[in-house]
C-alpha positions in Angstrom: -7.0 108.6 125.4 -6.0 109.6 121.7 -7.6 108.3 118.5 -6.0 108.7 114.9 -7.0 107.8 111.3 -3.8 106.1 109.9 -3.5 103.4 106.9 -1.0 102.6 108.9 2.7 104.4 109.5 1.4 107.3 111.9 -1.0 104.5 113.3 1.7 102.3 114.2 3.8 105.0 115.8 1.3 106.4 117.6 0.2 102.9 119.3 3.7 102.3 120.2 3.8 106.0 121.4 1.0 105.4 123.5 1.8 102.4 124.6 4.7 102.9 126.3 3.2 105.8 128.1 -0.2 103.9 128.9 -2.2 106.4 127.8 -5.4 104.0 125.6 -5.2 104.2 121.7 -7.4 103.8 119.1 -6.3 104.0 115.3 -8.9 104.1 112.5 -7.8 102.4 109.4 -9.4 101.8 106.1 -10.3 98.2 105.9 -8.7 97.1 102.9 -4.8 98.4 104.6 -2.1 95.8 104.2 -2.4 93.5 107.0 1.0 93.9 108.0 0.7 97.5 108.8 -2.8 96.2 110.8 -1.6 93.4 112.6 1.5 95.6 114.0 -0.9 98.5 115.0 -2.4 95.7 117.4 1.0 94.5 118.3 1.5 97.6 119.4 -1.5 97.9 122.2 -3.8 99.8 120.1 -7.6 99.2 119.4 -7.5 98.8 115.7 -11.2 99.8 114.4 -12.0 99.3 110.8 -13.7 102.0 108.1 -15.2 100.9 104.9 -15.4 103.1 101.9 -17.8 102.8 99.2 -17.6 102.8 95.4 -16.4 106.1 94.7 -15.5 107.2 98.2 -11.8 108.1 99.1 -10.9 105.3 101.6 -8.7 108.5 103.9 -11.6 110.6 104.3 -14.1 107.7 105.5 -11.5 106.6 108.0 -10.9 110.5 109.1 -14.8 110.8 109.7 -14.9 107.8 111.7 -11.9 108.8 114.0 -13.5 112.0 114.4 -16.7 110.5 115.1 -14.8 108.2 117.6 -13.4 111.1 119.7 -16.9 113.5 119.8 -18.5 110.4 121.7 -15.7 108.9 123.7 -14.4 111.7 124.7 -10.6 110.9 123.1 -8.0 113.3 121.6 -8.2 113.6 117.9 -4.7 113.4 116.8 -4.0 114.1 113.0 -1.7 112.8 111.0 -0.5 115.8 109.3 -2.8 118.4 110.3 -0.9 118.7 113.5 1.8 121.7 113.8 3.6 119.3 116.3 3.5 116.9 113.9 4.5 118.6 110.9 7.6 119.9 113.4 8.5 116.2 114.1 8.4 115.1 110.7 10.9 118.1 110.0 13.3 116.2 111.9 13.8 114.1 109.2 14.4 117.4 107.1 16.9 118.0 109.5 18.9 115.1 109.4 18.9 114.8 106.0 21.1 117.8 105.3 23.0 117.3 108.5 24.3 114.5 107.0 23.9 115.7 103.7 26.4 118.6 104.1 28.7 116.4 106.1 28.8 114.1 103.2 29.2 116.9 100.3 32.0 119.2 101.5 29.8 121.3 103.7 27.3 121.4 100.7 23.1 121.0 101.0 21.8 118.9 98.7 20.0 120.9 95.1 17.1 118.7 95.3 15.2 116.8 98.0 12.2 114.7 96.5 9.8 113.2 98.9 6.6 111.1 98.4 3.6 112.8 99.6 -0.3 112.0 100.7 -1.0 114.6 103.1 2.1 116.9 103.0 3.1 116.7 106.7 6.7 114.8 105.9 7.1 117.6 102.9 6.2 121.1 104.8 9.1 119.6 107.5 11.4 119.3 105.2 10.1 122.4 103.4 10.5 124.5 107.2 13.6 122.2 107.5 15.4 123.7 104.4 13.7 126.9 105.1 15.6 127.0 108.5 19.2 125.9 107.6 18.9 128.5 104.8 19.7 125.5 102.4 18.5 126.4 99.0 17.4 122.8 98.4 14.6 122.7 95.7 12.2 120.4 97.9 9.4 118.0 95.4 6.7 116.0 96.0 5.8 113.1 94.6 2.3 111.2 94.7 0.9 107.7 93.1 -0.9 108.2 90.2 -3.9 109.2 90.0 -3.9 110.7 93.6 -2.1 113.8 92.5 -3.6 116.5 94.2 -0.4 118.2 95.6 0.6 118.2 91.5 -2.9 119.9 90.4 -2.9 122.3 93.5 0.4 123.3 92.7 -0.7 123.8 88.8 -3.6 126.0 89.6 -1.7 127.8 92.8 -4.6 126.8 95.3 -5.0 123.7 97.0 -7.7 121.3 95.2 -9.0 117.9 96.8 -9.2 114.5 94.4 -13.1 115.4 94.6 -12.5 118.7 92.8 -10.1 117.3 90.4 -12.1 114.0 89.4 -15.7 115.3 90.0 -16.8 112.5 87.1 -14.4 110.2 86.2 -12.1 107.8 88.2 -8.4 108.2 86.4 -7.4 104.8 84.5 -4.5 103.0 85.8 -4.6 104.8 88.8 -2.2 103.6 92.1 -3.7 100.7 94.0 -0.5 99.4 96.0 0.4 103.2 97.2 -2.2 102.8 100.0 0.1 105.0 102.3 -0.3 108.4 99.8 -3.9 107.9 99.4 -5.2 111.0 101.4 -8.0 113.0 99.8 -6.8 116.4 99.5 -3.5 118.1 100.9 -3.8 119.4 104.4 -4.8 123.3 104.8 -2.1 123.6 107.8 0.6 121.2 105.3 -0.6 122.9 101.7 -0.4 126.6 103.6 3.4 125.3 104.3 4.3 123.8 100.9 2.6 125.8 98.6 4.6 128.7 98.6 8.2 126.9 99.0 7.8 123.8 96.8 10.2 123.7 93.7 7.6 121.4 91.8 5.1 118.4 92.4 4.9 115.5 90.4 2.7 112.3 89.7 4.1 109.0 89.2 3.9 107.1 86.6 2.3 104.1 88.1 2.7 101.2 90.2 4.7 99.6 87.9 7.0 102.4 88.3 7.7 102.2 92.1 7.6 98.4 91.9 11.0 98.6 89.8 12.4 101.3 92.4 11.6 98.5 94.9 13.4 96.1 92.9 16.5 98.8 92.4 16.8 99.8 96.2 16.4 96.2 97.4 19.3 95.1 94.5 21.8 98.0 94.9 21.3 99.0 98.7 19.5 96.2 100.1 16.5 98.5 101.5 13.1 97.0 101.4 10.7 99.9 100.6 7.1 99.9 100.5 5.3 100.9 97.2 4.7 104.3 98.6 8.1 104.8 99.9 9.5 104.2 96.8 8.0 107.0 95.1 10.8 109.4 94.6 13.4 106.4 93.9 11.1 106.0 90.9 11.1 109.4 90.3 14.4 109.6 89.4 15.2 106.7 87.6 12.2 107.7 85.3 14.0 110.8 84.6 10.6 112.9 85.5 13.0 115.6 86.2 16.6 116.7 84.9 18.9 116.4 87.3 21.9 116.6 85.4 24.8 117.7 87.2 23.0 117.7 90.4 23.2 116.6 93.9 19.8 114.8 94.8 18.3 113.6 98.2 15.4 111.0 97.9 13.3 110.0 100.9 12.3 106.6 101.5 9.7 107.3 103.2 8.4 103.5 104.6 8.8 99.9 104.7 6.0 98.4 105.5 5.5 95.6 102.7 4.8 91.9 103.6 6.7 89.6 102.3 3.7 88.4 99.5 2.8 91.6 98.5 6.6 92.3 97.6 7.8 89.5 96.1 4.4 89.5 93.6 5.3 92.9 92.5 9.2 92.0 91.9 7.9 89.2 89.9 5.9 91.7 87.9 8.2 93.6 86.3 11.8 92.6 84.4 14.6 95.0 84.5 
């Protein structure tokens, strides 16, 4: 069997995955995950086992202990969520399509900017090998909810640096609480190895606040229902965090897995 550590899109997929090949599942989720994403990981035919961080502890890495604790006694395949090379090379499928479509779209033109929101960095070092492949020249930025912006300090000091080394004392204030699928504690040596080197730029955003009113933009104008998380690098451009002037840009929603409570309280939240 295979066990993961997911807060909840890679646990989902991976219990359907399983599922349908009837090989047993267990995902490893932070207890405090949206119930949405929990309940359809069960849905799905996996074992759903909970992790519980304490004050202070990073909710991803508890959850990643556990799964790995789960596989050294049961014997069960410890698959990553972005610490995976096959992983990182399906993820770049949705690098690939993007500027399949992308240069259908724009006269046999790539895109100048691609911005995707980022926890781990396996959807971003895709892309990254995606653009790196098609020789695009895309300019390829991460985005990540406040306060976890590790990929935006690593990239600042040119190493990789976990949330640990960056808030050693103090918790940032305002930091994300409805970004729960970007919450990962440091980016991954395999994904930051990847990105590193070939990222145009990494960015924090400005708060939840922020991606609440992307929510409310994509579900207005295109009538997509994002996630908080997903969101990310809508909210990223409509709070002009970088100049795009005169450019063609590429954002990723990157999940939709909101109930219906948690949405509608944070479209009530804000006014446009």
């Amino acid at each position: 069997g295979v066990v993961a550590f997911s807060s909840g899109n890679f646990g989902q997929a991976l219990a359907a995955a399983a599922t349908s090949l009837k090989i047993p599942c267990c995902i490893v989720s932070p207890h405090d995950a949206p119930a949405i994403k929990l309940e359809r990981i069960e849905k799905f035919g996996a074992n759903l086992v909970l992790s519980t961080a304490k004050e202070g502890e990073n909710r991803e890495v508890i959850a990643s202990a556990l799964a790995r604790e789960i596989s050294e006694t049961k014997g069960m395949t410890l698959l990553h969520p972005f610490e995976d090379a096959n992983v990182i090379h399906g993820q770049g499928t949705c690098g690939m399509e993007l500027l399949e479509q992308s240069y259908d779209l724009l006269d046999n033109n790539y895109p100048d900017v691609i911005i995707v929101p980022c926890g781990g960095g396996g959807l971003t070092a895709g892309i990254n090998l995606a653009v790196e492949h098609e020789q695009a020249g895309s300019q390829v930025y991460t985005v990540e909810p406040k306060g976890f912006d590790d990929h935006a300090q690593s990239f600042v000091a040119k190493k990789r640096l976990s949330l640990a080394d960056i808030y050693s004392t103090t918790i940032p204030k305002d930091r994300s609480v409805f970004c729960d699928a970007l919450m990962a504690g440091a980016p991954g040596e395999i994904t930051w190895n990847i990105n590193g080197p070939r990222l145009a730029g990494a960015l924090e955003s400005l708060g939840d606040d922020s991606a609440a009113r992307a929510m409310k933009v994509a579900f207005d104008h295109f009538r997509l229902v994002l996630e908080p998380s997903g969101a990310l690098g809508l909210a990223a451009v409509l709070d002009k965090q970088l100049d795009l002037t005169d450019k063609t840009v590429v954002v990723v929603a990157s999940g939709g897995n909101t109930d219906l409570e948690t949405f509608s309280k944070l479209m009530g939240s804000i006014g446009m």
